[in-house]
N, C-alpha and C positions, 0 to 999 in steps of 0.2 A: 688593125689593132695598134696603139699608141703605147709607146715605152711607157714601162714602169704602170699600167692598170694593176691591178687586184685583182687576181682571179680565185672564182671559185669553184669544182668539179665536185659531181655529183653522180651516183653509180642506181643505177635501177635494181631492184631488186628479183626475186621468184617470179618465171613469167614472162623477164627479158629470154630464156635460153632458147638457143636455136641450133641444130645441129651445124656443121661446121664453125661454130663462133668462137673467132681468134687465130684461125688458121693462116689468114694473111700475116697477121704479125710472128706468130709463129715460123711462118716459112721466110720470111724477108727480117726480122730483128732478131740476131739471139740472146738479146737480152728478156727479151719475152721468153724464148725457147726453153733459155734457163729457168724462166717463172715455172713455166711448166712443170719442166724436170725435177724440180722442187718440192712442187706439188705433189707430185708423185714418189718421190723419195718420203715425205713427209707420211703419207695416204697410204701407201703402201698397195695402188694401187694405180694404172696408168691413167692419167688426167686427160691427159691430150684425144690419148685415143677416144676416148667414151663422149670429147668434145664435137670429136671432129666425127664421129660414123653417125652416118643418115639413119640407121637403120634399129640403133640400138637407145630403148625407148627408157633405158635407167638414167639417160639424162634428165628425164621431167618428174623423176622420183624425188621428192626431198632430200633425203637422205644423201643424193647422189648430187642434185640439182645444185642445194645453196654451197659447195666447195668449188665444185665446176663454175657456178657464176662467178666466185668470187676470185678464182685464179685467175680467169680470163679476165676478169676488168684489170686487176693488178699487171697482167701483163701488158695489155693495152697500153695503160699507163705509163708502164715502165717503157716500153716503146715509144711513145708520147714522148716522155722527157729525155730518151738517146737522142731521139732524131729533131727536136725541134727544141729543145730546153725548157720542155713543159714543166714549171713550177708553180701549183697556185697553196696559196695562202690560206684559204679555209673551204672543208669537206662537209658534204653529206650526202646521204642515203637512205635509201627509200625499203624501210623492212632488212633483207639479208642485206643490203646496202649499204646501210650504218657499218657493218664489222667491215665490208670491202671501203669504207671513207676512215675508218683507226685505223688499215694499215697501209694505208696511200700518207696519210698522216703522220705516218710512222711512229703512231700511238699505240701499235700493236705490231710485234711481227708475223710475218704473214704464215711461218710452221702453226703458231701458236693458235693466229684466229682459221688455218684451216682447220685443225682442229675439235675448234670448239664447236663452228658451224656446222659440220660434220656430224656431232654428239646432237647439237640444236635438231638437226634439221630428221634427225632418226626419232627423236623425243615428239619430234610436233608431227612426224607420220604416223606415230602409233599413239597417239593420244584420242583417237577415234576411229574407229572400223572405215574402211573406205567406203563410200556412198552415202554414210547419216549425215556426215557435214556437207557445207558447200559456201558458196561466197557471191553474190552478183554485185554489182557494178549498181550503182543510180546515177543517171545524167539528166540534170537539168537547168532551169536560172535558178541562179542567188540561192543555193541548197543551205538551207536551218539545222545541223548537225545535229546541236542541243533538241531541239525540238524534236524532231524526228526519232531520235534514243528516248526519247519520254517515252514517244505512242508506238514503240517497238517494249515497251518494259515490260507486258506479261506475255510476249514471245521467246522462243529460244532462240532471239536472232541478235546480235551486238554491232552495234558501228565499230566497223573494223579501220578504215583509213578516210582521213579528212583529208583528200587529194587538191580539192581546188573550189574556189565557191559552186562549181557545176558538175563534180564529179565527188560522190562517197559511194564507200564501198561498205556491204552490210554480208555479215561473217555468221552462218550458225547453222540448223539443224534443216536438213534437206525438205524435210517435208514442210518444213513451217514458212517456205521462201514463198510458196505462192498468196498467203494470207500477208508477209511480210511486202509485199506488190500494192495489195491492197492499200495498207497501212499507208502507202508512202500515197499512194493516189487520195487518201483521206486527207492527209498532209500536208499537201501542196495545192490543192483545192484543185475543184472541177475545170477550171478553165486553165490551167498549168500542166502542158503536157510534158512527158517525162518519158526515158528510154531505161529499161530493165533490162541489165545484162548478164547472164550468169555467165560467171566465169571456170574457165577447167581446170576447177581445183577437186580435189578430192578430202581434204583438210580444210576445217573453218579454222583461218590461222585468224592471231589477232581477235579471239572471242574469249567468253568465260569456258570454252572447254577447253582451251591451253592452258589453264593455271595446275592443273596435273605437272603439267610438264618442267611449272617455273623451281620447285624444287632439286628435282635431280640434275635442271640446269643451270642451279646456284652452286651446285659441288661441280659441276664442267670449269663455268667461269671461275671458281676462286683455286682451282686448282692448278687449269692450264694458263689461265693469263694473270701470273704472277707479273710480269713483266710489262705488265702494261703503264704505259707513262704516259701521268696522270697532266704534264702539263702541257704535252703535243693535243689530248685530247679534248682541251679546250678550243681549239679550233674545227671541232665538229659537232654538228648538230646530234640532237637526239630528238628520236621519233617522239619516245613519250615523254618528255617535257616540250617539247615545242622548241625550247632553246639550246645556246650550244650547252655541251656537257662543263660542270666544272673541274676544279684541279682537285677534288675529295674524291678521291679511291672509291671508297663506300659507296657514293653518290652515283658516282658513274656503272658501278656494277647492280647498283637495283635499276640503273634506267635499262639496264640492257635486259637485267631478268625482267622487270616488269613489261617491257618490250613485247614481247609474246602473247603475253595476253589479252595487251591492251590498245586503244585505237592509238593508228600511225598518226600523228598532229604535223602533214607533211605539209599542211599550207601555212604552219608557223616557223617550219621550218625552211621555205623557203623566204615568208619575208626576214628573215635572220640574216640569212645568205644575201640576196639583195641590197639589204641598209648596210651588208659589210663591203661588198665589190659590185668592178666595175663592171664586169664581163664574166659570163659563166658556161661553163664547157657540162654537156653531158657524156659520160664515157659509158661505154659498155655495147650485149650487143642486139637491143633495142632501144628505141627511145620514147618510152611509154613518159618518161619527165617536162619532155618540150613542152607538150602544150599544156600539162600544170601551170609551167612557168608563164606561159601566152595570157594565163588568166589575169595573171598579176603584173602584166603589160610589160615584163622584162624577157628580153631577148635571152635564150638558152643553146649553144650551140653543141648538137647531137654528132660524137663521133662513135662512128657503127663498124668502123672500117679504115683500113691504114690509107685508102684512095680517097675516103673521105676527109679524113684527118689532112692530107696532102691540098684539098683541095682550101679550108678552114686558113691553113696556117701558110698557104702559099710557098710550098718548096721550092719554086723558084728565087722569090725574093731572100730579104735578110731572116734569120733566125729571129723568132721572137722572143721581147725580152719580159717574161710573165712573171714577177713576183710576188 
């Protein structure tokens, strides 16, 4: 790593959680211990605990999931920059990601966007009975977004995320996924083979049946993040423009409401990130991001763990100097 690079860190979203995740930082930085303890102060409920037990499955709840992700990565972070002077210059995130990249940002404080993801993430669980929704995965070459959303239009199925030219993901109504298979095999012609992956979601997030939701989460947003500051928040991306967010309040709060219902545009937002820096860090605790990044032939370095992060930033040598 060469003095004085640009860096940029990126936080995965729903999907990264895994039971113990963040418990090394926790147990060895208490500047993370503190993020926790925060968290829970704020929550009014224990963070850590429901992070760290193998056995208790409200971690993969929404409702429970997008605060738990998003304290852990901030802790991470915040561990990150005790132990090694981790400071990079512009964020983003992928879904629940975006609010954990405003408050690494410190475009948001982090009481605040617990919060709000918290109210988000109970909105977008009860926005559908569980089982009618669902979400798969498509992997294949040089994937046609546009295209593809046309010959899904009199399905109830929506392109949910534009991961990478080989990976979109399609968000909607359970029964209608195995016609929506079809659709994509009509799509990509006979001789282009392709993998269909449904994912264990129980929520089509990112479809037209979140837009229920975008209401009651415009009074979250303009209630609890009074405080968000409007000009740290230029330095991160937004899912649904593609670009980073501007310095207009307004602006920024319909990308975040429109956010939910609409596709993540993560491959624009990662060449954002690229033409801005030199080097770019994934935090959190999977690394479903790396290989987006691989697509677009830029190096992405995944820390999942404070032994891994030890290993990235070499604790033996000099402190790096990231701004």
């Amino acid at each position: 790593m060469m003095e004085n690079e640009l860096a940029a860190v990126v936080f995965p979203g729903q999907g990264a959680q895994r039971p113990g995740m963040g418990k090394d930082f926790f147990d060895q930085m208490p500047c993370s211990r503190e993020t926790y303890e925060e968290a829970s102060d704020t929550l009014g409920w224990d963070v850590a605990a429901l992070c760290f037990d193998d056995e208790d499955e409200d971690l993969h709840l929404t409702a429970f999931c997008q605060p738990c992700l998003l304290t852990t990565e901030i802790a991470m972070l915040r561990g990150l920059a005790d132990r090694y002077g981790f400071c990079p210059s512009f964020f983003g995130g992928h879904s629940l990601g975006e609010f954990t990249a405003l408050v690494a940002a410190d475009a948001l404080p982090l009481s605040d966007a617990l919060q709000i993801v918290h109210r988000r993430g109970q909105l977008m669980q009860d926005a559908m009975p569980p089982g009618l929704g669902t979400m798969a995965a498509v992997i294949s070459e040089n994937l046609d977004s546009e295209r593809l959303s046309r010959r899904l239009e009199d399905l109830p199925i929506d392109v949910a995320n534009v991961n990478s030219i080989h990976q979109i993901v399609l968000s909607g109504v359970t029964d209608a996924m195995p016609d929506a298979a079809v659709r994509v095999q009509e799509t990509l012609g006979e001789g282009q083979t392709f993998r269909f992956v449904p994912l264990h979601v129980s929520t089509p997030f990112h479809s037209r049946f979140m837009r229920p939701v975008e209401m009651h989460f415009e009074e979250v947003l303009r209630d609890v993040g009074k405080n968000l500051n409007v000009s740290n928040a230029q330095q991160v991306t937004s899912n649904f423009t593609g670009d980073f967010h501007s310095d207009c309040r307004e602006d920024i709060f319909t990308n975040l409401i429109q956010q939910v219902s609409s596709i993540v545009q993560w491959k624009d937002n990662m060449r954002r990130l690229i033409a801005k820096t030199d080097v770019i860090y994934e935090v959190g605790p999977g690394r479903p991001l790396r290989d987006f990044f691989k697509t677009m032939n830029a190096n992405c370095h995944s820390i999942t763990s404070l032994k891994g992060a030890d290993r990235i930033f070499n604790q033996n040598g000099p402190r790096p100097e990231i701004n």
